[in-house]
C-alpha positions in Angstrom: -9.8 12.6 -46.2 -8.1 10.2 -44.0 -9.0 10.6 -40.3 -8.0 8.7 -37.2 -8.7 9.1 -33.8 -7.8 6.9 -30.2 -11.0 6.3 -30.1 -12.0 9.5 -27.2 -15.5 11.3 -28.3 -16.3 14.5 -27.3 -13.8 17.2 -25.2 -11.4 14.4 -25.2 -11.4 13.5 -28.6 -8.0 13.6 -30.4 -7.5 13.0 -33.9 -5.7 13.5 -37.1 -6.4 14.5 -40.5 -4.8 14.1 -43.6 -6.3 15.6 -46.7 -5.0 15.3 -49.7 -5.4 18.8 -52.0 -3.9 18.3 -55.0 -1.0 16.3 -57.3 2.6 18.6 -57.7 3.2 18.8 -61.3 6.5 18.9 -62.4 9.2 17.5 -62.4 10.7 18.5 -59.1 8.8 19.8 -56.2 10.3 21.4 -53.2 10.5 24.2 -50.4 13.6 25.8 -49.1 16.3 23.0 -49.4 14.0 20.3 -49.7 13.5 19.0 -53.9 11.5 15.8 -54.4 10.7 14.1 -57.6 7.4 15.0 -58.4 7.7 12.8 -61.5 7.4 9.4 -59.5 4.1 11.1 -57.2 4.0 13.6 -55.3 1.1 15.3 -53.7 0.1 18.3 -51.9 -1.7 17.4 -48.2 -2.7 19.4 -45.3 -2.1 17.9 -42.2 -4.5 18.7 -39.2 -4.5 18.2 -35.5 -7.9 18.0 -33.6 -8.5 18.2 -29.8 -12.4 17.9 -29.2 -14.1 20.1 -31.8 -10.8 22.7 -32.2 -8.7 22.6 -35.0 -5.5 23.1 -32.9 -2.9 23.0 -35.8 -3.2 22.7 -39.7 -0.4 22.5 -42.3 0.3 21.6 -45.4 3.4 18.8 -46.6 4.8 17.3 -49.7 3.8 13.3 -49.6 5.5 10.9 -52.0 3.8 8.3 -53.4 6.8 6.0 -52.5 6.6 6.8 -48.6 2.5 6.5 -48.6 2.4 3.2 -50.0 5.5 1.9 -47.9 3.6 3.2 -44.8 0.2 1.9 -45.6 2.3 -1.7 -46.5 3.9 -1.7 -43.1 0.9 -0.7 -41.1 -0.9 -3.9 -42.8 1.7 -6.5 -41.8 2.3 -4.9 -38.3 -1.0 -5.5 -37.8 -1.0 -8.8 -39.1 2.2 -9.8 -37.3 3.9 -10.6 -40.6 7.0 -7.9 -39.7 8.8 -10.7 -37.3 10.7 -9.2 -34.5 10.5 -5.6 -36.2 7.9 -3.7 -34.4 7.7 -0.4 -35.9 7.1 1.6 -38.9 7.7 4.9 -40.3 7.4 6.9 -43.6 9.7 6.5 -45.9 12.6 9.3 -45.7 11.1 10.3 -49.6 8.7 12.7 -47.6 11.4 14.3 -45.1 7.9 16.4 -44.0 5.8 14.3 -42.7 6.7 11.6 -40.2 4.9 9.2 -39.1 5.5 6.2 -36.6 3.8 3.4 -35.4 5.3 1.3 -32.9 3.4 -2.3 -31.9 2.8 -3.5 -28.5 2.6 -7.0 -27.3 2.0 -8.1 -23.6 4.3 -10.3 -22.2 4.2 -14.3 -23.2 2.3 -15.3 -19.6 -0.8 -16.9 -19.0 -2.7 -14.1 -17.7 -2.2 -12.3 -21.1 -2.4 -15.3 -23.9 -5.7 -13.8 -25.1 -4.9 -10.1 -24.9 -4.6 -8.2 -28.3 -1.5 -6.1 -29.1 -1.7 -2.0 -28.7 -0.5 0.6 -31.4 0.9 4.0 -30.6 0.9 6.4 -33.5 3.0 9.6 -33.4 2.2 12.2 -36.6 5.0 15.1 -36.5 4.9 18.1 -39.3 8.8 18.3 -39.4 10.0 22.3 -38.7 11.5 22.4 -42.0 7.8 22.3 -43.7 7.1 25.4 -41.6 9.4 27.1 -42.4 11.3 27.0 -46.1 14.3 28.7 -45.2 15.0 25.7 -43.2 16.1 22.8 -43.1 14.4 19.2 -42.3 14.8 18.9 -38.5 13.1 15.9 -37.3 10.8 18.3 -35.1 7.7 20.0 -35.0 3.9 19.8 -33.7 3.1 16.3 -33.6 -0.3 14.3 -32.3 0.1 10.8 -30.4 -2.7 9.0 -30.5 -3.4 4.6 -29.3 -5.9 3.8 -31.7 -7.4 0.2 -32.1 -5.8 -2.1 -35.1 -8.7 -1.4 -36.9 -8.9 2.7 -37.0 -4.9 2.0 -37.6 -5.3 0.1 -40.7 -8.7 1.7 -41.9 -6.1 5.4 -41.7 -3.7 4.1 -43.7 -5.6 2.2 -46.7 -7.8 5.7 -46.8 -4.6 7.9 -47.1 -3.0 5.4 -49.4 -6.0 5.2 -51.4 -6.6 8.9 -51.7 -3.0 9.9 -52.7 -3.2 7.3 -55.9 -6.6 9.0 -56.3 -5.3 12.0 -56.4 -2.1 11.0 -58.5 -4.0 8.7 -61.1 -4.7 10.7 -64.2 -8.3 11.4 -64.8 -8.4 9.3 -68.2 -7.6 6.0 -66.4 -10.1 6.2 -63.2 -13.5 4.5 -62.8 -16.7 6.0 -64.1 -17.8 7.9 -60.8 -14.5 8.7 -59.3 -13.6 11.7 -58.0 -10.3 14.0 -59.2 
């Protein structure tokens, strides 16, 4: 499970989860209006908001293996500053579900700042259309903003990235140990 948080610990903790359940098999994949190519990766995750120790929203969404490793990518080189004036990222539009953005903060080029590290802001959003089939994508829905460290933010992404080719890598070619 991937799981990030701003850093907050007890009643003020917020964080997100992303589990993934299971690959679609298939050759399409789909709710309501939606179809995906399942054939190119595509998995089954539940998205879930925390606040404290409640569970205040769960949900599941169709990821594609296209928009997970984009993400993951992006969040690496934002984080490294390799992204040149670009300061943002977002999943790709192959998982119309699931959006999520993270936009980098820089101080200001002064003195008083030279040695000050950039902040992130990270919005998850579980796009309407997920909710319910019988409509369409809307580009709104419960979503979770969180300011977590460069560190949680890259740690989050690697994990997610690494557990949806888990999921999607067929049992015959993973590593002795390895979970399906």
């Amino acid at each position: 499970m991937a799981e990030i948080t701003g850093g907050n610990t007890g009643s003020g903790k917020l964080a997100v989860r992303i589990e993934i359940l299971e690959k679609v098999r298939g050759m399409f994949a789909g709710r309501g209006s939606l179809r995906m190519n399942a054939a190119m990766g595509v998995v089954r995750a539940q998205v879930t908001f925390v606040v404290g120790d409640e569970e205040i929203f769960s949900h599941d969404v169709l990821l594609h293996r296209m928009s997970v490793d984009g993400w993951a990518t992006g969040v690496e080189m934002l984080v490294e500053g390799k992204m040149g004036e670009r300061k943002e990222v977002g999943v790709g539009v192959e998982s119309p579900e699931l959006e999520m953005r993270v936009v980098r903060r820089d101080l200001p080029d002064i003195p008083q700042f030279k040695d000050a590290l950039p902040s992130y802001e990270l919005l998850v959003l579980v796009d309407s259309g997920a909710l319910n089939p019988e409509e369409d994508i809307a580009h709104e829905g419960p979503a979770m903003y969180l300011e977590p460290d460069a560190d949680r933010l890259v740690q989050f992404a690697r994990d997610l990235r690494d557990e949806t080719e888990q999921a999607l890598t067929p049992r015959l070619f993973r590593k002795r140990g390895e979970k399906a």
